[in-house]
C-alpha positions in Angstrom: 11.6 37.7 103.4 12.8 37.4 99.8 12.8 33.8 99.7 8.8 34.1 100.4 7.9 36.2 97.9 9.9 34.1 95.4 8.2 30.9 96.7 4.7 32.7 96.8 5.5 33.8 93.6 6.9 30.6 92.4 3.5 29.2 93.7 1.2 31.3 92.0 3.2 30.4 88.6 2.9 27.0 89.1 -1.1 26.4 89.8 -1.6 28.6 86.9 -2.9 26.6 83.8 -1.5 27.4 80.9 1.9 28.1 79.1 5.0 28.1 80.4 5.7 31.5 83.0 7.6 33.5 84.2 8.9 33.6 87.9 11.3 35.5 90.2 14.4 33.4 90.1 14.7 30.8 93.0 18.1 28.8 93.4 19.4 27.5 90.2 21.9 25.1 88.6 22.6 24.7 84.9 22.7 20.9 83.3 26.8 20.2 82.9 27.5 18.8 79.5 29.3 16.0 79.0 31.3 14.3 76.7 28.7 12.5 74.5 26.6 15.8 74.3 24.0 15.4 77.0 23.0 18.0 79.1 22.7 16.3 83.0 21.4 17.6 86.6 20.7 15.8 89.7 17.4 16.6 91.4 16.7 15.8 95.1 13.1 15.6 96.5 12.1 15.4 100.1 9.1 16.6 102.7 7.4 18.6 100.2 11.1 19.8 97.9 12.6 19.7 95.2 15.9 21.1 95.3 17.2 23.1 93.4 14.6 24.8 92.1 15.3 25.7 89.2 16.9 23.8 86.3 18.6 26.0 83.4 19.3 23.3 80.3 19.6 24.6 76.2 16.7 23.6 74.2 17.4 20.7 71.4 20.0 19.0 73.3 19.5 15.9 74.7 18.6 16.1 78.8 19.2 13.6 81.4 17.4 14.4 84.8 18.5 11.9 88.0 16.1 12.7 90.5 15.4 11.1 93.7 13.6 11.5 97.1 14.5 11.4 100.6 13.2 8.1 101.8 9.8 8.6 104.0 6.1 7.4 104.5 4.9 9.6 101.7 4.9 8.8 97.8 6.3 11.6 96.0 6.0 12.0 92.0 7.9 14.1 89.5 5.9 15.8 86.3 6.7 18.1 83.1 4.2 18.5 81.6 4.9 20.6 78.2 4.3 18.2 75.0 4.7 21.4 73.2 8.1 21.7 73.9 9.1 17.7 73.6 8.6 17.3 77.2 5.7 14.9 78.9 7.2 13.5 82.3 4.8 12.0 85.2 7.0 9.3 86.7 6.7 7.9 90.1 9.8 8.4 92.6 11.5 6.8 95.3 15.1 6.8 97.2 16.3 4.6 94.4 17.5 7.4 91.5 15.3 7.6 88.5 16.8 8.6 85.5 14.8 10.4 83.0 15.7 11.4 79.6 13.7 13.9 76.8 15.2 16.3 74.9 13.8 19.8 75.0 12.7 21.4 71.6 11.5 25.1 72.6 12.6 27.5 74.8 10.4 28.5 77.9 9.8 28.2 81.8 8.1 24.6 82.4 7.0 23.8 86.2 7.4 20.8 87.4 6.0 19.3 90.3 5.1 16.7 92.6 1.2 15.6 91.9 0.7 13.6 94.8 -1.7 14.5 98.0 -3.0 13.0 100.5 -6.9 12.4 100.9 -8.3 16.0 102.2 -5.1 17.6 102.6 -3.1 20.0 100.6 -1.6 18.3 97.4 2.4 18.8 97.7 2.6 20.6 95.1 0.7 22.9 97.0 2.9 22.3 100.1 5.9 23.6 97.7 7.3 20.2 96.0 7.9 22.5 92.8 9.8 23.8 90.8 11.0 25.3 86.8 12.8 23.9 84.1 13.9 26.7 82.4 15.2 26.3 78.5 17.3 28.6 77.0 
């Protein structure tokens, strides 16, 4: 039961307009640094996920996101969008890993999402393909 409210709530947060929210805390996982400095997570998309959820990185350090999807019928998309904050992501996806790379400058919670939809039907973003990148 927690899981829904977190995900309704996680919703609600996410097709707000606006600046960055807050949101009860869904699974997370904080960027590992490496060697050279740069913050890196892996993030895997699917029918209407992102997993994990939630993406902890430290603001002004250089990010690298891998992110792929599960392969299926369905285009699926990956978007940040927080110019504010140095971030302005809306790439397209596939089962290929994309890597993208930006490097945070203030700290917030930034959805990010999955902007395609089908025709008539629910976007998936609506359908849950979200989630938060949360810099500290």
């Amino acid at each position: 039961m927690r899981a829904i409210a977190q995900s309704a709530v996680l919703a609600a947060c996410l097709a707000a307009a606006g600046p960055p929210c807050a949101t009860a805390d869904p699974p997370a996982e904080r960027a590992s640094v490496g060697a050279d400095g740069v913050q890196r997570a892996r993030i895997e998309g699917g029918s209407y996920f992102f997993r994990p959820e939630r993406v902890t990185v430290k603001a002004n350090v250089p990010v690298e996101l891998t992110i792929s999807v599960e392969r299926g019928l369905a285009p699926h998309s990956f978007v940040i969008q927080a110019p504010e904050a140095g971030i302005d992501i809306d790439e397209s996806l596939s089962s290929t890993p994309k890597t993208i790379r930006f490097t945070p400058t203030t700290a917030g919670s930034y959805p990010f999402y999955c902007r395609n939809r089908l025709l008539f039907l629910e976007s998936h973003r609506e359908k849950g393909m979200a989630g938060v990148l949360v810099v500290e």
